[in-house]
Every structure is written in C-alpha cells, then in structure tokens.
C-alpha positions in Angstrom: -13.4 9.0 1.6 -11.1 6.1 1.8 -11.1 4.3 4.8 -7.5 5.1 5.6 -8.1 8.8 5.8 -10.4 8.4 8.5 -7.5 9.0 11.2 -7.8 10.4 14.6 -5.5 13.1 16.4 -5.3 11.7 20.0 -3.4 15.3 22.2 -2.3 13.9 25.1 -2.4 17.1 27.1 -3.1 15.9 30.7 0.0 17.2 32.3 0.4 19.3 35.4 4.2 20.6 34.5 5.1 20.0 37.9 8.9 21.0 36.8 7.3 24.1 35.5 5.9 25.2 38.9 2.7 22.8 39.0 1.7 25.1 35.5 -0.9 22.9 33.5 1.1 22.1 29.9 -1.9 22.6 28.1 -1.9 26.2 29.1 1.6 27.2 28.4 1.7 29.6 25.8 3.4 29.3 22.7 3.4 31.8 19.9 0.4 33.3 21.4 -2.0 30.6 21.8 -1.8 27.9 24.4 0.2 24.7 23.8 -3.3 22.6 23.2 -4.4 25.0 20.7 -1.3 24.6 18.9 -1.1 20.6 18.6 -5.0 20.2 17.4 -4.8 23.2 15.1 -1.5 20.8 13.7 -3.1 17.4 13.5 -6.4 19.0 11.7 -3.9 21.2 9.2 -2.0 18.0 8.7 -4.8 15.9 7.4 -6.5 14.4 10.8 -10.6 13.4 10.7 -11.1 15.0 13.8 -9.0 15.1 17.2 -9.6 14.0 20.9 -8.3 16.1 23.8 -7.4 14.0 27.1 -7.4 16.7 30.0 -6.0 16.3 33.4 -4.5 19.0 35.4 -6.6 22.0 36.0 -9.4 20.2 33.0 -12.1 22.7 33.6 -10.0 25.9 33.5 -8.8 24.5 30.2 -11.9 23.7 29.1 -13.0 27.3 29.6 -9.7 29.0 28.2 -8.6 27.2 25.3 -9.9 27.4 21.9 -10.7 24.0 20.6 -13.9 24.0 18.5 -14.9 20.5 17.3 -12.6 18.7 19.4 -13.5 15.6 22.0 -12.4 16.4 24.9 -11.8 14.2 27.9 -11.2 13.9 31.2 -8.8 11.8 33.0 -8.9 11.5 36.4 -5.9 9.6 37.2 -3.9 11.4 34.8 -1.1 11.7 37.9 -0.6 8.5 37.3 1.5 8.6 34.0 0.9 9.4 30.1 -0.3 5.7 30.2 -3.3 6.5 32.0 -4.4 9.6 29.5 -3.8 6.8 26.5 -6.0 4.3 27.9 -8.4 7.2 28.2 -8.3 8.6 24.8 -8.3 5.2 23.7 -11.6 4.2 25.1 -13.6 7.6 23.9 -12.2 7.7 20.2 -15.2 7.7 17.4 -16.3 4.5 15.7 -14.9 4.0 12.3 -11.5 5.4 13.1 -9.1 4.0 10.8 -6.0 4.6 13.1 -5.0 7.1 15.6 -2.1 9.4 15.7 -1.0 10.1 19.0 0.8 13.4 19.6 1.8 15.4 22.8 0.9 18.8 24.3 4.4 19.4 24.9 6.0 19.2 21.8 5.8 22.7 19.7 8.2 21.8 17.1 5.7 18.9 15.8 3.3 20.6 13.2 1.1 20.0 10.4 4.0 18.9 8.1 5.2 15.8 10.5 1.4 15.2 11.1 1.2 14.7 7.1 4.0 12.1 6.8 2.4 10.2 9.2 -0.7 9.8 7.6 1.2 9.8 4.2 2.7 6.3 5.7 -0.7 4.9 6.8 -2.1 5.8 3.5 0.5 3.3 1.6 -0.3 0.4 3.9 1.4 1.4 7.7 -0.3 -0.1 10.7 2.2 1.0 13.4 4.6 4.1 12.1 6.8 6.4 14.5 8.2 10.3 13.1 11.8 9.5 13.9 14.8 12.6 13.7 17.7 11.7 12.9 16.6 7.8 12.8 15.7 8.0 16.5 12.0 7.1 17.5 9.9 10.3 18.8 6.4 11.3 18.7 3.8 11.5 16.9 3.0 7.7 16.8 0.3 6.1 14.5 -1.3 3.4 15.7 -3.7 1.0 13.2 -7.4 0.1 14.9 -5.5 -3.7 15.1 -3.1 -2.6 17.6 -5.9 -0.2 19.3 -7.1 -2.9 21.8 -3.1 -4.0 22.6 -2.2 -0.2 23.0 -4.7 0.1 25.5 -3.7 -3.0 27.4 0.2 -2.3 27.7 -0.6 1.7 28.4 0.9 1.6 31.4 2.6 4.6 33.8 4.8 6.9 31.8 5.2 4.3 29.2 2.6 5.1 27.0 2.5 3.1 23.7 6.3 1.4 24.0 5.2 -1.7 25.3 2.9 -1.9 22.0 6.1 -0.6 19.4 8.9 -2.7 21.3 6.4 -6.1 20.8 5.7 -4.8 17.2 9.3 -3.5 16.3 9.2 -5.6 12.7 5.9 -4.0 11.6 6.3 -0.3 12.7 7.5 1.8 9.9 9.7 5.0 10.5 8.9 8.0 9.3 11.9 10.3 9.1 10.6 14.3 10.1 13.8 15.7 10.9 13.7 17.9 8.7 10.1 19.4 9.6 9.9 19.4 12.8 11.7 19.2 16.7 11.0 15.9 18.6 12.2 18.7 21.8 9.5 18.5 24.6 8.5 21.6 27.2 9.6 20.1 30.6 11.7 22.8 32.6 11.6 27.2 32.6 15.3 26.5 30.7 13.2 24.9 27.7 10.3 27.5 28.3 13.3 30.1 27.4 14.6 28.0 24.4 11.3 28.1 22.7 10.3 31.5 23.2 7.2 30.1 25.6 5.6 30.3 29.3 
C-alpha cells in the first residue's frame, strides 16, 4: 500500500445540538441510520484506512446505539467547550503510520463517499493541507498532512477547529472543488432537520 493511502477519517461527532433541543447530533437520524453511521460509512466508502469517532454528548448511549464496527471511538470530556477541543482529541488517539487525516463533521449529510474520494484523490498527487470547497468557498472535509498534525493540535482552539492551521498555511492548502457531489449544508436548527428530510 502506498504510504499516502494510509489516511484517517477523523468524525467529529461530539455535539449536544443544543439548538435542536439538547438532541446529541450523532443520533439524529438521517435516511434511517443515525448521523454518525452515515459519515464513517462515507469516509470508509470513499477510500479512508480506518476512521476515529470523538464522542461527547450523551457518549455512552451512542456508543450502545450506533453501528460503527471497526471504528475508534473516543471520548471527549470537554467537548462543551468547542469543535476545538474534540480535534485536539481525535488528534492525540489517531493510529501510528497515518499518512494524513481527513476531518469531517457529524452534521453534514450532504458530504459522502464521492467528496471523501477527491480529497484523498488530492493527497495522493502530493496535497499536504486540502479543503472540499463549493462553489470556490472553503467547507468541510479538510485533509490535514502528519506535518501539520502536531500545529493542528496546537491552534485547535474553541469553535475554531483547524482555521488557525489553514489561515497560517493558506499558500499550501489546495482546494478541492465538490460542488457538484455533495452539500457543505450542516444540521443546526428543527428548520434544517425539515430541509433534509431528518430528526
């Protein structure tokens, strides 16, 4: 296996949905499975080694109702802090040998196997840092290179996640246009539960 193939799914699935009436996000069902199902079922359809889990709000229960054989699941404990927090977390229990890591969120349906694919498609021709844009605006998922690993973890701060990492790096990270495969649209409020068909 080449060495660039050996690329990690990261779900960032942690939230508590407190706009959707304190409702974990991992648990919110979307065409019949729940939300984390969906997102590790795309990053291992779209060509990812293996995938880690972070869990947060109401962990155990989704430990014991999703479906997520041969996934690493863990735990965050301060995941009320931000998405920054469940980074640094993921970040620090990925598998040796990980070539990059491709972070996605729980809350964004319209991402599947086909974005996951240009991603890795990217980091396979030589990316360190790409981004799926739509419509040439930056969204998620976002590929991160074992270089920037330790620099991701370190700016992984409140909400922001990763964009202290891409704003410092903005030369290098490569866009990845996915428009046309998938829906940067997130899960935040009942009003976007009704637009995709979910809850």
């Amino acid at each position: 296996m080449d060495q660039r193939d050996a690329v990690t799914a990261l779900v960032l699935a942690a939230g508590g949905g407190r706009r959707l009436g304190g409702r974990p996000k991992a648990l919110l069902p979307y065409r019949g499975r729940p939300l984390v199902e969906h997102a590790a079922a795309a990053a291992l359809a779209g060509g990812c080694r293996e995938v880690t889990v972070v869990l947060g709000a109401d962990r155990e229960r989704v430990r014991s109702t999703a479906h997520l054989p041969g996934c690493r699941l863990v735990a965050n404990p301060d995941w009320e802090g931000g998405m920054g927090s469940s980074l640094r977390a993921g970040l620090a229990a990925l598998p040796a040998g990980s070539s990059a890591v491709l972070v996605m969120l729980v809350d964004t349906p319209g991402v599947g196997a086909a974005a996951v694919a240009r991603l890795l498609a990217a980091h396979r021709a030589g990316a360190g840092l790409a981004a799926a844009t739509y419509g040439g605006r930056r969204g998620h998922p976002v590929l991160i290179g074992a270089g920037y690993l330790a620099e991701a973890a370190a700016g992984a701060r409140g909400d922001a996640g990763a964009r202290a990492l891409l704003a410092a790096h903005a030369a290098e990270l490569v866009p990845v246009e996915c428009g046309d495969v998938a829906s940067p649209d997130d899960l935040d409020t009942p009003a976007d539960l009704a637009r995709w068909g979910a809850g």
